[in-house]
CHARMM-style PDB file with segment names, atoms N, HN, CA, C and O in Angstrom:
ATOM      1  N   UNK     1      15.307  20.927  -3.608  1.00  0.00      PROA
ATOM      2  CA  UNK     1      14.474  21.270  -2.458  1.00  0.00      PROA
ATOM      3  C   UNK     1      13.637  20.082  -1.997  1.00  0.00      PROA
ATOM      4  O   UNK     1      13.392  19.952  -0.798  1.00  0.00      PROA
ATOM      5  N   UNK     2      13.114  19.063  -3.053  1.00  0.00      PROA
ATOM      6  HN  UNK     2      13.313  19.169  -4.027  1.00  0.00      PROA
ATOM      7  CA  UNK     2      12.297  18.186  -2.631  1.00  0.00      PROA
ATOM      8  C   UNK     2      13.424  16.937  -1.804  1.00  0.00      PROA
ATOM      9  O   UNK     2      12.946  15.874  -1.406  1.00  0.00      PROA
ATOM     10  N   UNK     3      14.662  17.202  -1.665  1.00  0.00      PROA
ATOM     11  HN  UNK     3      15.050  18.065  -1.988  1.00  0.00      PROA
ATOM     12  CA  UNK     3      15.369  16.108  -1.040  1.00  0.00      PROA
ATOM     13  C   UNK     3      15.325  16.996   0.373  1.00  0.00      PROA
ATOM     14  O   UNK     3      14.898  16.734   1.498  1.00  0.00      PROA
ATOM     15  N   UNK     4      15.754  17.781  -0.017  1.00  0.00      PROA
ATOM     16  HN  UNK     4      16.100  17.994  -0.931  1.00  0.00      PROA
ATOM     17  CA  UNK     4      15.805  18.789   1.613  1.00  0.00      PROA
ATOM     18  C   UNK     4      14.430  18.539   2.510  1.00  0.00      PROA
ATOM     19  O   UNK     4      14.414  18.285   3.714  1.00  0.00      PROA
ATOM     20  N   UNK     5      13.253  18.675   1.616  1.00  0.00      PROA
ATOM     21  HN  UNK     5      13.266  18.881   0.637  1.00  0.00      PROA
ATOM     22  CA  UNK     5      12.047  18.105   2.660  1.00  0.00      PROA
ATOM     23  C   UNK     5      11.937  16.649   3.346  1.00  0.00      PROA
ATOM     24  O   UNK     5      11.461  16.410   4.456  1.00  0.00      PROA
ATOM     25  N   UNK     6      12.503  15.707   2.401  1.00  0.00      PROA
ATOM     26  HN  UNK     6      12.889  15.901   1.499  1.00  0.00      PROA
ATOM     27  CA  UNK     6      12.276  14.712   2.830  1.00  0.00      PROA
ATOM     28  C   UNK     6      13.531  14.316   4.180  1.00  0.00      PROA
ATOM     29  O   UNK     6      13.287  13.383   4.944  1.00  0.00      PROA
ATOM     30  N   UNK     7      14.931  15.199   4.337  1.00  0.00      PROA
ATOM     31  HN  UNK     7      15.130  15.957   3.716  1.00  0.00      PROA
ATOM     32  CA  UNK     7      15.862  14.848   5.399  1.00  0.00      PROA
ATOM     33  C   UNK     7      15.616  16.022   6.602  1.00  0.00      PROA
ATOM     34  O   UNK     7      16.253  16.028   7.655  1.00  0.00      PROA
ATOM     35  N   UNK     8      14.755  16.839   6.307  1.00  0.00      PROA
ATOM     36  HN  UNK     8      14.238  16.834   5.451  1.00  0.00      PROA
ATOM     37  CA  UNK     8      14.162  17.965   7.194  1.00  0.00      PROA
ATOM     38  C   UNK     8      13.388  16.853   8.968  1.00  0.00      PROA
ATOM     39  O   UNK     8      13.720  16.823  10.153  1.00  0.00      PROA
ATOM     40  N   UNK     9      12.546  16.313   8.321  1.00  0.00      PROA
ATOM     41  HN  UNK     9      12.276  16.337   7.358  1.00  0.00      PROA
ATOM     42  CA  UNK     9      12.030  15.491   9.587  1.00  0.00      PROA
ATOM     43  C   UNK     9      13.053  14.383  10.557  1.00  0.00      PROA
ATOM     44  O   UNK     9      13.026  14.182  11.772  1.00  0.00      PROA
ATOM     45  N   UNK    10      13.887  13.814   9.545  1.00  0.00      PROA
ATOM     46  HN  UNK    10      13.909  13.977   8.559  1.00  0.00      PROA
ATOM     47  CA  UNK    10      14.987  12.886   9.977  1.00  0.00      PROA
ATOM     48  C   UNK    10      15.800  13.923  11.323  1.00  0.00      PROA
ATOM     49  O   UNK    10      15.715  13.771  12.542  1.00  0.00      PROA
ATOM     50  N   UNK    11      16.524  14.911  10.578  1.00  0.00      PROA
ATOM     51  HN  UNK    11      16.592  15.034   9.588  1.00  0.00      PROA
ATOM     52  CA  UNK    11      17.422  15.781  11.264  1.00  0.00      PROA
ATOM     53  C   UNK    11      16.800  16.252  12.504  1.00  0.00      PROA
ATOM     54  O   UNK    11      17.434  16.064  13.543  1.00  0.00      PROA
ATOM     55  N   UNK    12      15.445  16.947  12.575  1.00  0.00      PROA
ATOM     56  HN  UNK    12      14.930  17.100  11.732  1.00  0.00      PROA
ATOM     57  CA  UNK    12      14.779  17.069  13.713  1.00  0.00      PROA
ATOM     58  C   UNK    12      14.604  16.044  14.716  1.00  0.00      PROA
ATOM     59  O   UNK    12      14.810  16.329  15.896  1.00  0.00      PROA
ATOM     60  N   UNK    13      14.238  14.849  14.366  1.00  0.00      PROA
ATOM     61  HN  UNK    13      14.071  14.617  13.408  1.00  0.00      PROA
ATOM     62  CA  UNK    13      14.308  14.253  15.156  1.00  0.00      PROA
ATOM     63  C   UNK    13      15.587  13.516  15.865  1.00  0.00      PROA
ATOM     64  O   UNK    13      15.654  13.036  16.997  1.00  0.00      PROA
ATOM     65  N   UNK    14      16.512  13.577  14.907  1.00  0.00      PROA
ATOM     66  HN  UNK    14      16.457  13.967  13.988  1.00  0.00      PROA
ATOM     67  CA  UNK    14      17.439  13.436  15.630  1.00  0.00      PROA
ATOM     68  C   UNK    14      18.083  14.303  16.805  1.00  0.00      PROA
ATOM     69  O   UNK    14      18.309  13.716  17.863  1.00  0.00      PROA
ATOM     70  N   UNK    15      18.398  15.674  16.696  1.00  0.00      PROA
ATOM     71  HN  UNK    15      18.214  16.152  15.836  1.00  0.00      PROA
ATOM     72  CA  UNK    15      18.076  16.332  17.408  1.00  0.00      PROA
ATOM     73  C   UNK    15      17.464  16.642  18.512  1.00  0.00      PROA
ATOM     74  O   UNK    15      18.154  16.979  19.474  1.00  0.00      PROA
ATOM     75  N   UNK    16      15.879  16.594  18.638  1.00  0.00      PROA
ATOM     76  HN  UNK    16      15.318  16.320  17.857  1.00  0.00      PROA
ATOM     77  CA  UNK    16      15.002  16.877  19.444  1.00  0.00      PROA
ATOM     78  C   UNK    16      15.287  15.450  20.861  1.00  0.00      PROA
ATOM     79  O   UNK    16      15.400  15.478  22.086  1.00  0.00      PROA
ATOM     80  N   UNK    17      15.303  14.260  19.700  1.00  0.00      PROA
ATOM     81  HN  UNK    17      15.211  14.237  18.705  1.00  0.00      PROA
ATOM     82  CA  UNK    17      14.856  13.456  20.638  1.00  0.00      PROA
ATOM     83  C   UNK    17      16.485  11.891  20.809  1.00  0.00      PROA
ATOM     84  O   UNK    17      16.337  10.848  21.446  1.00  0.00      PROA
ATOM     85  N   UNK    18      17.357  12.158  20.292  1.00  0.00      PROA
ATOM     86  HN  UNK    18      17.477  13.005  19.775  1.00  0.00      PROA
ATOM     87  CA  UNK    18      18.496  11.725  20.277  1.00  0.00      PROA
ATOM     88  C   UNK    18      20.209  12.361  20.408  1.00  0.00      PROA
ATOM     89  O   UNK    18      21.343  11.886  20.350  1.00  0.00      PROA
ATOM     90  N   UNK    19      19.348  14.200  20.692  1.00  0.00      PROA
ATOM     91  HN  UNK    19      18.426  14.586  20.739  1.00  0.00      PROA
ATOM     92  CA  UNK    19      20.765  14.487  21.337  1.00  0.00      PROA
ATOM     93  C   UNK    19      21.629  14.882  20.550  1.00  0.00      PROA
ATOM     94  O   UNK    19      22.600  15.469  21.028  1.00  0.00      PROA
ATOM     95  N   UNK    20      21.544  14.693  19.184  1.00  0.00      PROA
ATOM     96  HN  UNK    20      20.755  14.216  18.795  1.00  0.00      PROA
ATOM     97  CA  UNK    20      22.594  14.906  18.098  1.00  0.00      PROA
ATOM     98  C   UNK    20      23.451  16.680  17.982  1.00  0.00      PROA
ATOM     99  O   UNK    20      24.420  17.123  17.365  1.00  0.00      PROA
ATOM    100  N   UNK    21      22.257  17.351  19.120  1.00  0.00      PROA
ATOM    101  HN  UNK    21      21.469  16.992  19.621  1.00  0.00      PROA
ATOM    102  CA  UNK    21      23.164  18.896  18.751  1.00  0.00      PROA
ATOM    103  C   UNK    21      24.183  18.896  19.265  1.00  0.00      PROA
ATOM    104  O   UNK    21      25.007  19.626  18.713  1.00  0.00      PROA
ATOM    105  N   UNK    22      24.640  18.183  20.437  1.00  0.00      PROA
ATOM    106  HN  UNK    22      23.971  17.590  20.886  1.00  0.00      PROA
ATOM    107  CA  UNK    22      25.915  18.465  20.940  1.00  0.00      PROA
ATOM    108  C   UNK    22      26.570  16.835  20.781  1.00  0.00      PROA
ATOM    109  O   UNK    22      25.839  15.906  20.438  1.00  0.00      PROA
ATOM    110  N   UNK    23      27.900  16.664  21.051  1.00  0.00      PROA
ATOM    111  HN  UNK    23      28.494  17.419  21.329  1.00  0.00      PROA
ATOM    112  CA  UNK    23      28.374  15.984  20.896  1.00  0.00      PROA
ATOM    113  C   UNK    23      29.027  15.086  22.276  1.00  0.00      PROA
ATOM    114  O   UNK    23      30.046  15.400  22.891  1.00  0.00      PROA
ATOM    115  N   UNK    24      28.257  14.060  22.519  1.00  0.00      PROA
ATOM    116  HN  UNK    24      27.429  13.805  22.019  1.00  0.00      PROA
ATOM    117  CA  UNK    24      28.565  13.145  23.683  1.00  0.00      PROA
ATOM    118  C   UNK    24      29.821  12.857  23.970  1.00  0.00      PROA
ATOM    119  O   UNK    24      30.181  12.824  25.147  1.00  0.00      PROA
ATOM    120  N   UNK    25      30.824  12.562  22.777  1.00  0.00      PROA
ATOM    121  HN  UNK    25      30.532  12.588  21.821  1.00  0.00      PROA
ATOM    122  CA  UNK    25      32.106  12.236  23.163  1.00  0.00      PROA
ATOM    123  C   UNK    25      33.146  13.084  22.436  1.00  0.00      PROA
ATOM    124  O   UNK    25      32.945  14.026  21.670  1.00  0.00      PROA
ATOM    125  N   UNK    26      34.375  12.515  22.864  1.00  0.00      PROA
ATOM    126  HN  UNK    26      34.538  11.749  23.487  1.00  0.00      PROA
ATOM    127  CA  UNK    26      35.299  12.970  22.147  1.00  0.00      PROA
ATOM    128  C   UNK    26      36.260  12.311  21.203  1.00  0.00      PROA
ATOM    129  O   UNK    26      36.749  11.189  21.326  1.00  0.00      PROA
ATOM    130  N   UNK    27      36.468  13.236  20.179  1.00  0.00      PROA
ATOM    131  HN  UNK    27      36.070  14.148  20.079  1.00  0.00      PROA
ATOM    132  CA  UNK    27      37.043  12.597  18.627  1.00  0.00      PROA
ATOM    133  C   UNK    27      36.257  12.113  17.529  1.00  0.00      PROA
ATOM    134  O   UNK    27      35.060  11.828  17.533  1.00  0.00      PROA
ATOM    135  N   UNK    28      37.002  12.063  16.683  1.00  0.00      PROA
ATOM    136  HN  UNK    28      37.974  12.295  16.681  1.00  0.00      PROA
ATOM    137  CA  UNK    28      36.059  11.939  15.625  1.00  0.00      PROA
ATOM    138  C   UNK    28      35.286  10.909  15.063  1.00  0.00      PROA
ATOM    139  O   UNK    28      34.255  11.068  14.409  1.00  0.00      PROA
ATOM    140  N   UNK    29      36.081   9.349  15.481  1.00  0.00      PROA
ATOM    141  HN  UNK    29      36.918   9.219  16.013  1.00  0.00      PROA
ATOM    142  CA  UNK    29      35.685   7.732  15.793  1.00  0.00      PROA
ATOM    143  C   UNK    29      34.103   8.041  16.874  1.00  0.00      PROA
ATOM    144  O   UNK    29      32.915   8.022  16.550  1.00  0.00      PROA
ATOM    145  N   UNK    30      34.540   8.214  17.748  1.00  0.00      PROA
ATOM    146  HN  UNK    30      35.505   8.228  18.012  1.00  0.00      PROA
ATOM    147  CA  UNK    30      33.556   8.035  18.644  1.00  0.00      PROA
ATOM    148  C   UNK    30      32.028   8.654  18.556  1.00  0.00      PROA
ATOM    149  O   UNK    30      30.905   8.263  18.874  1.00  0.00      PROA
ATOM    150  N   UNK    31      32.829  10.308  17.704  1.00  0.00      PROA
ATOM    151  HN  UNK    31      33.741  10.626  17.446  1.00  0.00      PROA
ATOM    152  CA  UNK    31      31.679  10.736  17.215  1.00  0.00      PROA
ATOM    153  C   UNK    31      31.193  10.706  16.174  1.00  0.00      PROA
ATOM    154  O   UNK    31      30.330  11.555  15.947  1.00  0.00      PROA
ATOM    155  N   UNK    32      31.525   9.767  15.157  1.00  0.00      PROA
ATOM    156  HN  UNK    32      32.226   9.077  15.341  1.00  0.00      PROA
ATOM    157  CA  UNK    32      30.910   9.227  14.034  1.00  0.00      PROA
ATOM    158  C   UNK    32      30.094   7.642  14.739  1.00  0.00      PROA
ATOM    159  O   UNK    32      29.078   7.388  14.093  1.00  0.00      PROA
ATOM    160  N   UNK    33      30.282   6.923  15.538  1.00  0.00      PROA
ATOM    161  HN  UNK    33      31.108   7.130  16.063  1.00  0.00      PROA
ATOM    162  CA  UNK    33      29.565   6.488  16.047  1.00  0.00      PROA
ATOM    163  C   UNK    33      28.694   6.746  16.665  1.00  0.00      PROA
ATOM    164  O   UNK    33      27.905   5.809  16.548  1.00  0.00      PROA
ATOM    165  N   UNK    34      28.006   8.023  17.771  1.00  0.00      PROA
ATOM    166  HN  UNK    34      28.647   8.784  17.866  1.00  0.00      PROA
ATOM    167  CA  UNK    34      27.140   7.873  18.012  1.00  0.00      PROA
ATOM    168  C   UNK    34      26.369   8.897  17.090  1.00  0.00      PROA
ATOM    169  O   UNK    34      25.414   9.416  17.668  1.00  0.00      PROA
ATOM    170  N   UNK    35      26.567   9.303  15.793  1.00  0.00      PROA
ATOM    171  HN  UNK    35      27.343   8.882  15.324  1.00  0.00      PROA
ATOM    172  CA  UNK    35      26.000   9.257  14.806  1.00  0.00      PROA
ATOM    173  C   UNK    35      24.966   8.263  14.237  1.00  0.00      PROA
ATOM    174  O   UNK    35      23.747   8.229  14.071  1.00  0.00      PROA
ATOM    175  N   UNK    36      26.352   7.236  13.952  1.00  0.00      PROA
ATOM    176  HN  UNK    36      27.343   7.264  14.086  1.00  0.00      PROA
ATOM    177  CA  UNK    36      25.553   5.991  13.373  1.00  0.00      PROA
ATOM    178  C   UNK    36      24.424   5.640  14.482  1.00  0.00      PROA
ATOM    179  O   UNK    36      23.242   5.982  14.434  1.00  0.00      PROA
ATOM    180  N   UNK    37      24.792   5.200  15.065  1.00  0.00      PROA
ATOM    181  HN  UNK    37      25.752   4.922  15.104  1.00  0.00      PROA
ATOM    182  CA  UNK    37      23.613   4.817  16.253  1.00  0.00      PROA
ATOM    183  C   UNK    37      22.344   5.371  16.350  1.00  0.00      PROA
ATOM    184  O   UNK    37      21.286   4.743  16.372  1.00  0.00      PROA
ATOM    185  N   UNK    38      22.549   7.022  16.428  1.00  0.00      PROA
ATOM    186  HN  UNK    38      23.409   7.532  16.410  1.00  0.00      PROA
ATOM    187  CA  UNK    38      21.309   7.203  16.702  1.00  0.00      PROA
ATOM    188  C   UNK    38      20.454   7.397  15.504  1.00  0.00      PROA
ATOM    189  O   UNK    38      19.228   7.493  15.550  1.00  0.00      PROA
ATOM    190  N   UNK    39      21.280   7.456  14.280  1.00  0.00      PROA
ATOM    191  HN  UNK    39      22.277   7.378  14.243  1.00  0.00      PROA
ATOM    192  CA  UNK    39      20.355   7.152  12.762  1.00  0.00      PROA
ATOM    193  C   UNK    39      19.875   6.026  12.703  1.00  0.00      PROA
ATOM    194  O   UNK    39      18.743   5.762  12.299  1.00  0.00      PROA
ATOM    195  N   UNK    40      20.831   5.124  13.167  1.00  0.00      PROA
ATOM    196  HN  UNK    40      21.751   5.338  13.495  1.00  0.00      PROA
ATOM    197  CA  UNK    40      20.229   3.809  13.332  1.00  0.00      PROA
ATOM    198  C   UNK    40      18.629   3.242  14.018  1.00  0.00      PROA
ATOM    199  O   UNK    40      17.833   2.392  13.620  1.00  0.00      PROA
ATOM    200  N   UNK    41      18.631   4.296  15.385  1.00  0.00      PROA
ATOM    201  HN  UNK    41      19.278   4.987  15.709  1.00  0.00      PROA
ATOM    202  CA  UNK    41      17.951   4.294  15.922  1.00  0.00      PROA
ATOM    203  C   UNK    41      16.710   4.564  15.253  1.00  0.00      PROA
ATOM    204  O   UNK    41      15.786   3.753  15.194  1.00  0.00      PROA
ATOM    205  N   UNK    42      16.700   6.026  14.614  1.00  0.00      PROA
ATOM    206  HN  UNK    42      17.451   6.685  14.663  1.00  0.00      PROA
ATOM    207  CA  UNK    42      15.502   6.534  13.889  1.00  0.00      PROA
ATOM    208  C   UNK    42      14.962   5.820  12.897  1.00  0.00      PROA
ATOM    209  O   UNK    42      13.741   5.695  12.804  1.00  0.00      PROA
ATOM    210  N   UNK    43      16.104   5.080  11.747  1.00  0.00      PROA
ATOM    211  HN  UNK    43      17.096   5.181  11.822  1.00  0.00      PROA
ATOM    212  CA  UNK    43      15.721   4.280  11.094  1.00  0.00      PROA
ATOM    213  C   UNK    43      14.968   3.041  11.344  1.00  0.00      PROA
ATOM    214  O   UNK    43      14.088   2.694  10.556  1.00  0.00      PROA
ATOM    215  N   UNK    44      15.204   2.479  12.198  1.00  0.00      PROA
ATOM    216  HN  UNK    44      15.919   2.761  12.838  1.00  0.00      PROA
ATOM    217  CA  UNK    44      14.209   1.093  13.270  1.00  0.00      PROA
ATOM    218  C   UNK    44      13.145   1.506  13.615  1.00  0.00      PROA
ATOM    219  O   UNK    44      12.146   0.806  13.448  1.00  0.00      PROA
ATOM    220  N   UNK    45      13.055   2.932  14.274  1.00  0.00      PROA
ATOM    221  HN  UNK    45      13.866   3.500  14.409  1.00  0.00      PROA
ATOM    222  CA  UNK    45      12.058   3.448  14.754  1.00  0.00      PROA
ATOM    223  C   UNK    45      10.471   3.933  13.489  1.00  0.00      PROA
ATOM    224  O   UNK    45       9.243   3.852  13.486  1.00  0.00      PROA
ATOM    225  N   UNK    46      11.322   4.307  12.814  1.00  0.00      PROA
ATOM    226  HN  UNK    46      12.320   4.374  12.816  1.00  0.00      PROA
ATOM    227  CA  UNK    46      10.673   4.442  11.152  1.00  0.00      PROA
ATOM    228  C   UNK    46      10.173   3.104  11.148  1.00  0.00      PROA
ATOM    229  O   UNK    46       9.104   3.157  11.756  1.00  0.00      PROA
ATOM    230  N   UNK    47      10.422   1.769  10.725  1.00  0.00      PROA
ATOM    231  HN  UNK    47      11.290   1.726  10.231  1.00  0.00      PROA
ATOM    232  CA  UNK    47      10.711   1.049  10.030  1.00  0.00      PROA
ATOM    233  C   UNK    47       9.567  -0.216  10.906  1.00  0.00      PROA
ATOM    234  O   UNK    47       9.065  -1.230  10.421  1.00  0.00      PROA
ATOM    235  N   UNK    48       9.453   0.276  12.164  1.00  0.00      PROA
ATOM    236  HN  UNK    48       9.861   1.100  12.558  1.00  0.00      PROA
ATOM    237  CA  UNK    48       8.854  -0.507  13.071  1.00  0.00      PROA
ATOM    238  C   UNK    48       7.300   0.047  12.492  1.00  0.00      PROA
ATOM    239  O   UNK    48       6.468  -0.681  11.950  1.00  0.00      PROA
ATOM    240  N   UNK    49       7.133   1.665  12.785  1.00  0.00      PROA
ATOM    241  HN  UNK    49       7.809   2.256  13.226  1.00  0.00      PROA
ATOM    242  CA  UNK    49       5.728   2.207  12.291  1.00  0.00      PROA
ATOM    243  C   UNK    49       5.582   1.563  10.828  1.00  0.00      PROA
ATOM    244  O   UNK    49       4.422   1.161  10.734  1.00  0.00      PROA
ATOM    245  N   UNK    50       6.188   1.346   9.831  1.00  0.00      PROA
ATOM    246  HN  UNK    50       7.130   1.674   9.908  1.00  0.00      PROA
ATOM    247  CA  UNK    50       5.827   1.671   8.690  1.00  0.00      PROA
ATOM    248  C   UNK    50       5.314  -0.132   8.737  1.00  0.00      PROA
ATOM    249  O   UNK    50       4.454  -0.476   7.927  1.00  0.00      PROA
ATOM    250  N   UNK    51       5.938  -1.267   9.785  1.00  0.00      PROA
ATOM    251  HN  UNK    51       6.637  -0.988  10.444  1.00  0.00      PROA
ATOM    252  CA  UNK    51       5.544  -2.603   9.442  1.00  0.00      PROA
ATOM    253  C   UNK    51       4.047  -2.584  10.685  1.00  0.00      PROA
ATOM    254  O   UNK    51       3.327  -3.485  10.255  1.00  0.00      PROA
ATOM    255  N   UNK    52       3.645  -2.231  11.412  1.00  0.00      PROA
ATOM    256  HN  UNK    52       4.230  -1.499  11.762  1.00  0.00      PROA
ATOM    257  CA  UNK    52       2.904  -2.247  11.702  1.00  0.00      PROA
ATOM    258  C   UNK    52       1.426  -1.526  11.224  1.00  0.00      PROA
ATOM    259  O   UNK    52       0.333  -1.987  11.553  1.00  0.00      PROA
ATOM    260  N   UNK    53       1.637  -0.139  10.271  1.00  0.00      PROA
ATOM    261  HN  UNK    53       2.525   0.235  10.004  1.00  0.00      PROA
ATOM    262  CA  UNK    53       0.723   0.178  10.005  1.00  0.00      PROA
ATOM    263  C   UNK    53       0.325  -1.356   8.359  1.00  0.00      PROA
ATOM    264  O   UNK    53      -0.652  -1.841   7.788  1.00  0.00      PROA
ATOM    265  N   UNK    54       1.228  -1.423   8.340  1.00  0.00      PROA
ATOM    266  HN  UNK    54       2.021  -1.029   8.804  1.00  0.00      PROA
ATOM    267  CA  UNK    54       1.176  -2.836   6.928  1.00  0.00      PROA
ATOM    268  C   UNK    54       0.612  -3.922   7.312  1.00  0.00      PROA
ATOM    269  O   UNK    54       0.276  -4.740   6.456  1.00  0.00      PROA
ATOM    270  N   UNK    55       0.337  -4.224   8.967  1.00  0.00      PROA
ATOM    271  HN  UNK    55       0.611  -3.560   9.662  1.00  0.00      PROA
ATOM    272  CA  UNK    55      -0.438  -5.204   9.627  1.00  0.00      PROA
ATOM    273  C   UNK    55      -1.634  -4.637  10.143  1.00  0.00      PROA
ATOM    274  O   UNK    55      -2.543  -5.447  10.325  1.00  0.00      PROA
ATOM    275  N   UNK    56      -1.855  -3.492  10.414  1.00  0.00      PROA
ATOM    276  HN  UNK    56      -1.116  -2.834  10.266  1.00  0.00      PROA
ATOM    277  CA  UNK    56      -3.267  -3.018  10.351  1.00  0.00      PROA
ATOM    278  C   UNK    56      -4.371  -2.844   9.064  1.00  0.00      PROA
ATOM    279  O   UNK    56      -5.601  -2.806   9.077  1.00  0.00      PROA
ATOM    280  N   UNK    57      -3.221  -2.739   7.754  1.00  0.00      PROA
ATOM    281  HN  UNK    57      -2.222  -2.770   7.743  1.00  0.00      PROA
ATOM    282  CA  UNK    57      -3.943  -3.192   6.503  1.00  0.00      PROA
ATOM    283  C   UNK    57      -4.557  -4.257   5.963  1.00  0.00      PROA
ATOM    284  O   UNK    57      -5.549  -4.332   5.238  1.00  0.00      PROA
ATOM    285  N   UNK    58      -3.552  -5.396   6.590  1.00  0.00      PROA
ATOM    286  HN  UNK    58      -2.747  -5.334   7.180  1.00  0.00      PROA
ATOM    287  CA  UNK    58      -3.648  -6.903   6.318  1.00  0.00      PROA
ATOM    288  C   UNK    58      -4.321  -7.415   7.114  1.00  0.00      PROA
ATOM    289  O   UNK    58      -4.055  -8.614   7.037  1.00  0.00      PROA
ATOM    290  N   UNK    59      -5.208  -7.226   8.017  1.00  0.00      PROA
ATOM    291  HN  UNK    59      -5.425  -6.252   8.080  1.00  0.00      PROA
ATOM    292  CA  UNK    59      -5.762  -7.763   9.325  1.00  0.00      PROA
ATOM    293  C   UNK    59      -7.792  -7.391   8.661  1.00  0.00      PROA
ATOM    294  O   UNK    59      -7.867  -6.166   8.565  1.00  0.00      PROA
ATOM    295  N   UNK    60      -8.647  -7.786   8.413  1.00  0.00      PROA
ATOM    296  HN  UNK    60      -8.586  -8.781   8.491  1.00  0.00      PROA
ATOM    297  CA  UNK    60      -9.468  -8.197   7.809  1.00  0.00      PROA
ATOM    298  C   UNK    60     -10.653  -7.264   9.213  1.00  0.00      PROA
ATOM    299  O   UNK    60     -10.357  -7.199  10.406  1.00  0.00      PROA
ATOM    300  N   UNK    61     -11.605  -6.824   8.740  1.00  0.00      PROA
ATOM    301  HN  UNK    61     -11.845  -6.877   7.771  1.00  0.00      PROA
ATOM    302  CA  UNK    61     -12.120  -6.282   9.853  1.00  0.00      PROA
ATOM    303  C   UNK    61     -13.675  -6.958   9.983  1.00  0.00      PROA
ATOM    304  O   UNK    61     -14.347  -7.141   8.968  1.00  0.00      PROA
ATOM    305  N   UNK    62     -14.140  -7.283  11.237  1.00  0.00      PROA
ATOM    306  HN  UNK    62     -13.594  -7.135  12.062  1.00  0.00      PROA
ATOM    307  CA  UNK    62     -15.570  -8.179  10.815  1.00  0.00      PROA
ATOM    308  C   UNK    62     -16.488  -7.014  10.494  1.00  0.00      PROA
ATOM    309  O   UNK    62     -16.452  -5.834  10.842  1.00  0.00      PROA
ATOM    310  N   UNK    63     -17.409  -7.777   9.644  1.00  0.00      PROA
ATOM    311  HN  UNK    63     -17.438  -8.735   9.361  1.00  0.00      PROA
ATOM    312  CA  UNK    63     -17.960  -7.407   8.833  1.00  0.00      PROA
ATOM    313  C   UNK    63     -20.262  -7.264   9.516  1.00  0.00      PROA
ATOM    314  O   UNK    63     -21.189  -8.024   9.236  1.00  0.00      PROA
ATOM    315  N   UNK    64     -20.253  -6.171  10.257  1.00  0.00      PROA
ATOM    316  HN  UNK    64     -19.500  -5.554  10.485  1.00  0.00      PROA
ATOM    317  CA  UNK    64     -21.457  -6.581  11.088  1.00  0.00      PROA
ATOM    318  C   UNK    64     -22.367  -7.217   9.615  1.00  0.00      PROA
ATOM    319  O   UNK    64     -22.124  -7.077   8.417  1.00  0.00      PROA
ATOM    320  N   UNK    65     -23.826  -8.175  10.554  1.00  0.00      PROA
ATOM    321  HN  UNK    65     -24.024  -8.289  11.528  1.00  0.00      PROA
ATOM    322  CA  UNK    65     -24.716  -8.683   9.912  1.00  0.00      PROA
ATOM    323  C   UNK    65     -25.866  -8.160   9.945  1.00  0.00      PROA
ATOM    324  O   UNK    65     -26.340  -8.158  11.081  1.00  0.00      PROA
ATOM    325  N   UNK    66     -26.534  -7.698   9.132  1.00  0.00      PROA
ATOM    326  HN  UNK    66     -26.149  -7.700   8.209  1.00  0.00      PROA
ATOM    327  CA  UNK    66     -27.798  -6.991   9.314  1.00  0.00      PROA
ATOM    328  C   UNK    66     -28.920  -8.134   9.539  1.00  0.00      PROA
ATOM    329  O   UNK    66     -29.067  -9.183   8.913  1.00  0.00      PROA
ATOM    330  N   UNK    67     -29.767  -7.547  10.766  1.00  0.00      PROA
ATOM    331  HN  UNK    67     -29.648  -6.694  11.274  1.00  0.00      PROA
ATOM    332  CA  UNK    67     -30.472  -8.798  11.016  1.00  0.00      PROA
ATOM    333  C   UNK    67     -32.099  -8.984  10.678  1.00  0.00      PROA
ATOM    334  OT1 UNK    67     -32.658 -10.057  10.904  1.00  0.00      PROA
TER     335      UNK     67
END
């Protein structure tokens, strides 16, 4: 069950926001490609948030001066 939670959000979004319920083309080549693609997609899309929140960590914040 704990793998099922973690591919629960993936699948939705593929879905919701890449179209994956129906199938764009025809055959089984074509539609194993735009498979790949749009996992691909999500995965970058993941992968972009997860390096930017890692530069909002690393980025030093000033520090006010009491006067």
């Amino acid at each position: 069950m704990k793998l099922r939670q973690a591919v629960e959000g993936k699948l939705s979004e593929l879905v919701r926001y890449h179209g994956m319920r129906r199938a764009r083309y025809r055959g089984l080549t074509k539609l194993g490609l735009q498979c790949y693609f749009a996992a691909l997609a999500v995965n970058i899309k993941r992968w972009i948030k997860l390096e930017l929140e890692k530069l909002k960590l690393k980025i030093p914040r000033p520090v006010a001066v009491a006067a």
